[in-house]
C-alpha positions in Angstrom: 11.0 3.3 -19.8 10.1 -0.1 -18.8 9.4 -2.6 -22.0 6.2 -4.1 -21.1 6.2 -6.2 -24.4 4.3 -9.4 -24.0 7.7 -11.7 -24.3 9.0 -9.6 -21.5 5.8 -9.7 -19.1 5.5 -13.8 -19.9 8.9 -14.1 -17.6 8.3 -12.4 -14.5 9.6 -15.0 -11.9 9.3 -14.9 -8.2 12.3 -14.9 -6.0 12.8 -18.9 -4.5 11.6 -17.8 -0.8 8.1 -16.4 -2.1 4.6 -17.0 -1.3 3.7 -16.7 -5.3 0.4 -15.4 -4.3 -1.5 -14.4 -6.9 -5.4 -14.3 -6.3 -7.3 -15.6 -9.0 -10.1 -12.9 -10.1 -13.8 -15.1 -8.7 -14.8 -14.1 -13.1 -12.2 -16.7 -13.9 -13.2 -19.8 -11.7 -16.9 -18.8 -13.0 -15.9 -18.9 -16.3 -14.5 -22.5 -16.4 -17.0 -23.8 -13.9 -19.9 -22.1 -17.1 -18.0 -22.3 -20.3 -15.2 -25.5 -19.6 -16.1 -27.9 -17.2 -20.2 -27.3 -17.2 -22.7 -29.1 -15.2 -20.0 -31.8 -14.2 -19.1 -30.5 -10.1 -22.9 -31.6 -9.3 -22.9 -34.3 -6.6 -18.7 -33.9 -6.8 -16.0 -33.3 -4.7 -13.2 -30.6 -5.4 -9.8 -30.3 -3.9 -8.6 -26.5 -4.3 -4.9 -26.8 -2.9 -3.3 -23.5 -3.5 -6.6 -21.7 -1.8 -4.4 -18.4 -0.5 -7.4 -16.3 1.1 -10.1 -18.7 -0.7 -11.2 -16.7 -3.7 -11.2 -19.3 -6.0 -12.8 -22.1 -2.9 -15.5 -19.8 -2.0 -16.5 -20.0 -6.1 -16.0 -23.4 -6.2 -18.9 -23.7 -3.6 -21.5 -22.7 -6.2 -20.5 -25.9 -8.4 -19.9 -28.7 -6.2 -21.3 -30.4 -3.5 -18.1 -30.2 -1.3 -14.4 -28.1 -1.7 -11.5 -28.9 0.6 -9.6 -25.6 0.6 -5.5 -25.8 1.7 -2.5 -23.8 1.0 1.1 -24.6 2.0 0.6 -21.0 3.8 -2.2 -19.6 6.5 -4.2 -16.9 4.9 -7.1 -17.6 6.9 -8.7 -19.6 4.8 -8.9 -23.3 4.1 -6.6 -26.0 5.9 -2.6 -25.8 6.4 -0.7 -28.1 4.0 1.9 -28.6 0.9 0.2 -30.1 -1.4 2.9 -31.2 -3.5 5.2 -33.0 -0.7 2.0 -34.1 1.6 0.2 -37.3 1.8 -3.1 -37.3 0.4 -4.5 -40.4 -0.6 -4.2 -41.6 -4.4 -8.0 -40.9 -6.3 -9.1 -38.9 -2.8 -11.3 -36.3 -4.6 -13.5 -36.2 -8.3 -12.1 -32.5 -9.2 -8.8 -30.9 -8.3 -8.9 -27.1 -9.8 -6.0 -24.5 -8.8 -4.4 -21.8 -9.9 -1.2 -23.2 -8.6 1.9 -21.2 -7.7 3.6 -20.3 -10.8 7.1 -22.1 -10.0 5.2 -25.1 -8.9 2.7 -26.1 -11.7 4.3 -29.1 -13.3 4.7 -30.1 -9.5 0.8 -29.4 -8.6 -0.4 -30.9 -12.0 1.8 -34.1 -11.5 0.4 -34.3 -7.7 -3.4 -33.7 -8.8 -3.9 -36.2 -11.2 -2.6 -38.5 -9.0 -5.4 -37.2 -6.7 -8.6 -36.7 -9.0 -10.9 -39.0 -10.2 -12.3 -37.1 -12.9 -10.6 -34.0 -14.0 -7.5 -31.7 -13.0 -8.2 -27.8 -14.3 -4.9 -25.6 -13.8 -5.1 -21.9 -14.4 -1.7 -20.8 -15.9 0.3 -18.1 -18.1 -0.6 -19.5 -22.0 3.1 -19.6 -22.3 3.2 -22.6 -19.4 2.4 -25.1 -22.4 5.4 -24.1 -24.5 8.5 -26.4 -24.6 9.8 -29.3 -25.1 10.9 -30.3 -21.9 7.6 -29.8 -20.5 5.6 -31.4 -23.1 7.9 -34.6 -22.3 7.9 -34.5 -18.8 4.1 -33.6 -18.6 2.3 -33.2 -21.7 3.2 -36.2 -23.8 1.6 -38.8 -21.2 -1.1 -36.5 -20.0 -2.0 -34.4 -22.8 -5.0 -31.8 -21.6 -8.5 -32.6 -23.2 -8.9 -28.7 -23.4 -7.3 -25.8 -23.3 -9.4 -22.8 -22.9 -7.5 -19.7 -23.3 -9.2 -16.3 -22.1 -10.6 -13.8 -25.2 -9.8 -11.2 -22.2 -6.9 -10.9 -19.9 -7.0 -12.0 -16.1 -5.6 -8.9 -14.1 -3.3 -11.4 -11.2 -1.7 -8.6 -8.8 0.0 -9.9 -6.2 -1.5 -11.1 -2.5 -4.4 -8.8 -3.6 -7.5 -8.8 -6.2 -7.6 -5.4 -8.3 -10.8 -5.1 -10.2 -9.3 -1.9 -11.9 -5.5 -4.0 -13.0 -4.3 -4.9 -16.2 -1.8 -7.3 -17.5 -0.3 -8.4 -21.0 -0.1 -11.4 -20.0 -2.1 -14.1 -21.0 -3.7 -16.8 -19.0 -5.8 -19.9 -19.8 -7.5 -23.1 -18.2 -5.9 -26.3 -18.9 -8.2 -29.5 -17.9 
């Protein structure tokens, strides 16, 4: 019998060599765009730089006046680029929002607010806050003005979106 205990779900890792696709739900971007960040994408621009097949981007478009859409792989969506080791110019962008891959987050949150003018908003596991090594690498210069974690799970399955999955784990916004 397989323990599905929330401890145990929290570590799932990805082998090195993966994709890490896991399509953000279109309820979730909604949710931050109407409860977290409201009002603040009118007359903005938005960087989305883990777009996969663009299900967060094509959500995105309701809130602000332009999204760039890229991922490090083609998907069919968006522009071809690593985000983390590419060039984009220093305060480029008002908004970056991503649910980044999730062995690359301190990497995409260190990029992005190099990027943004305004505001960075991650989606990640709760548990991506915890530890102390984070905290000083990330957290202790940049601590998040909110944290919005979700009253209901975010089903992630990956390379697909599954209206009928579940998940113990949990996820939040960080901004």
């Amino acid at each position: 019998m397989q323990n599905t205990s929330h401890a145990v779900m929290a570590q799932r890792t990805e082998p090195k060599d993966s994709k890490d696709d896991f399509p953000t739900p279109p309820w979730a971007t909604r949710s931050l765009m109407e409860h977290v960040i409201t009002g603040r994408g009118k007359g903005k621009t938005c960087l989305e730089p883990a777009c996969g097949a663009g299900h967060m981007a094509k959500v995105l478009v309701e809130y602000f006046d332009k999204v760039y859409a890229s991922d490090k792989y083609d998907y069919g969506y968006g522009n071809f680029g690593d985000f983390v080791n590419g060039c984009i110019d220093p305060k480029s962008f008002d908004w970056v929002i991503t649910n980044p891959p999730f062995n690359l987050g301190e990497e995409f949150i260190i990029a992005a607010l190099k990027i943004a003018r305004e505001g960075v908003a991650i989606l990640a596991r709760t548990v991506f806050i915890e530890s102390i090594g984070r905290y000083n690498r990330l957290f202790k210069d940049n601590p998040p003005s909110v944290f919005a974690q979700f009253v209901e799970r975010v089903p992630m399955v990956k390379g697909r979106l599954d209206a009928k999955a579940s998940t113990a784990t949990g996820y939040c916004w960080i901004v």
